[in-house]
C-alpha positions, -999 to 999 in steps of 0.1 A, spaced: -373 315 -439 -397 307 -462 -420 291 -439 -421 331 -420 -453 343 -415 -459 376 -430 -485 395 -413 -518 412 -430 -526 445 -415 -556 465 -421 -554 504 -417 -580 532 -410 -570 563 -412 -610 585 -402 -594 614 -385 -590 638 -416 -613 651 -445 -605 618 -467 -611 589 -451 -583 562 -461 -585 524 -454 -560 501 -471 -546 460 -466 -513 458 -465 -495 425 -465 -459 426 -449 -445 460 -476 -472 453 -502 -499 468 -508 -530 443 -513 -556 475 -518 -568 506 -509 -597 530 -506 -602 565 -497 -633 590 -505 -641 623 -492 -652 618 -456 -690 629 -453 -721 626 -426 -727 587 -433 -693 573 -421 -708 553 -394 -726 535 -424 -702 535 -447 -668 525 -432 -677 490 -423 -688 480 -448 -663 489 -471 -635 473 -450 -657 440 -453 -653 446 -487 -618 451 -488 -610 423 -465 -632 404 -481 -657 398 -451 -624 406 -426 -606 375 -441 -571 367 -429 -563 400 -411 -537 398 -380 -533 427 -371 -551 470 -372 -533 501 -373 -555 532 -365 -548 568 -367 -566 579 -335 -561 615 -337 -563 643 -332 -587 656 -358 -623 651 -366 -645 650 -336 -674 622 -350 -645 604 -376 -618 596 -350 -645 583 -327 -660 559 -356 -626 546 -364 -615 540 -333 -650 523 -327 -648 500 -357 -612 495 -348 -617 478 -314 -646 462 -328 -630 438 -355 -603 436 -329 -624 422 -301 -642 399 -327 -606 387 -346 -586 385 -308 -562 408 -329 -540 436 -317 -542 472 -327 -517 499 -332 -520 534 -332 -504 562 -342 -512 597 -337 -520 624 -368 -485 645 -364 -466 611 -367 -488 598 -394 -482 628 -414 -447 632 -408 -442 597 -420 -463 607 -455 -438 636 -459 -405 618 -450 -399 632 -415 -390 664 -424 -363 681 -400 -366 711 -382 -394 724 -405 -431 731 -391 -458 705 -390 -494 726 -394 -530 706 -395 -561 720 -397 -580 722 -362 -617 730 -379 -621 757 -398 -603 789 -389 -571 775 -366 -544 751 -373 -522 733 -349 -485 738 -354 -456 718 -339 -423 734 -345 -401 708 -353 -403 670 -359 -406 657 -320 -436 634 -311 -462 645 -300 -458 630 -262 -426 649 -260 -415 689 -249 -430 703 -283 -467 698 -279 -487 714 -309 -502 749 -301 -534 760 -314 -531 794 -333 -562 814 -351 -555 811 -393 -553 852 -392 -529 850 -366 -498 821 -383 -477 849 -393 -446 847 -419 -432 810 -419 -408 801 -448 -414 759 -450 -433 739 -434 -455 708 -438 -486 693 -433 -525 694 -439 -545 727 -446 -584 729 -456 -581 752 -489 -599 779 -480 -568 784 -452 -543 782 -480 -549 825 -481 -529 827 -449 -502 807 -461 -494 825 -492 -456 834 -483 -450 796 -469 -437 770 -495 -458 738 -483 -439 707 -488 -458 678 -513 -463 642 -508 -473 618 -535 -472 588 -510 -506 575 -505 -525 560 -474 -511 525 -478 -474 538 -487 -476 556 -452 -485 530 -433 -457 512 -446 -433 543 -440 -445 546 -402 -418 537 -376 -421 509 -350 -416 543 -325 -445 558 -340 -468 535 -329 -481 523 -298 -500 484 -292 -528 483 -271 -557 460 -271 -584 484 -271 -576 522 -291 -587 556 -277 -594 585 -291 -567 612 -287 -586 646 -286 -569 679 -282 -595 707 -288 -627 701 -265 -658 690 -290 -680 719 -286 -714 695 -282 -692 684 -250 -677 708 -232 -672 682 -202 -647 658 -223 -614 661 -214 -585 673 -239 -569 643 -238 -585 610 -234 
């Protein structure tokens, strides 16, 4: 046993408004990073995972979250993603933003899962099924959530008006600690990532939904 390799995984998590990178060796966090995601990513992320990996050292294997979410950040992580990839001859896994988030709140049961989707609708899955089953999330205008009771997820604050009557659930785990969390289910190997885009970019109208 104590000759058992233990694997070094480097995360990127660019599809929300904090970008999150973090090394993770077997269940231990090595370190992690996350700063408000801005106009430069394409600059900035590679170079602070080279720092982190200290020049991209001893890592066997990525985990990317490759959407849905931001347009321009999902399409730079996944980028950067395949890129050390193809250069280490390393897998990747991804894992999609409803199961990444339901894995920083514990998989909550039978409670809503609501992310942003820009700046005035969310996306809103209605209970805790992947998002490749039955329950696809639907996209509904902020104005227009209604009353819910509970639910989870990630909201930009200036969408936190239409949710005054709904108790949102807290997570203290951070980026590294949810990587860690994430089922084997919740992932999927592959040796080049794609995006996963559900709203259409509006600079593209002729992208698909889904790619």
């Amino acid at each position: 046993m104590k000759n058992m390799k233990t694997f070094r995984t480097l995360a990127i998590n660019t599809a929300m408004r904090t970008t999150q990178i973090a090394l993770i060796e077997g269940d231990k966090i090595i370190k992690e990073k996350a700063w408000e995601s801005a106009n430069n990513e394409a600059e900035r992320l590679l170079p602070e995972i080279a720092k982190l990996t200290k020049g991209f050292e001893g890592i066997d294997k990525i985990i990317v979250v490759k959407g849905p979410g931001s347009f321009t950040g999902i399409r730079i992580g996944v980028v950067v993603a395949n890129t050390i990839a193809y250069l280490k001859k390393i897998k990747i896994y991804t894992v999609n933003t409803f199961d990444f988030i339901r894995a920083k709140y514990g998989f909550p049961e039978k409670l809503p899962l609501v992310l942003y989707a820009g700046r005035s609708e969310v996306y809103v899955i209605n209970d805790s099924s992947s998002l490749e089953s039955k329950s696809d999330p639907i996209t509904l205008k902020v104005e227009d959530i209604g009353e819910i009771k509970e639910a989870f997820g990630e909201i930009l604050k200036e969408q936190k008006k239409y949710f005054k009557k709904t108790k949102l659930l807290k997570s203290k785990k951070t980026f590294g600690q949810t990587i860690i969390a994430l089922r084997k289910d919740d992932m999927e190997v592959c040796d080049m990532a794609q995006p996963l885009y559900i709203k259409q970019p509006g600079i593209c109208s002729t992208l698909s939904q889904r790619q």
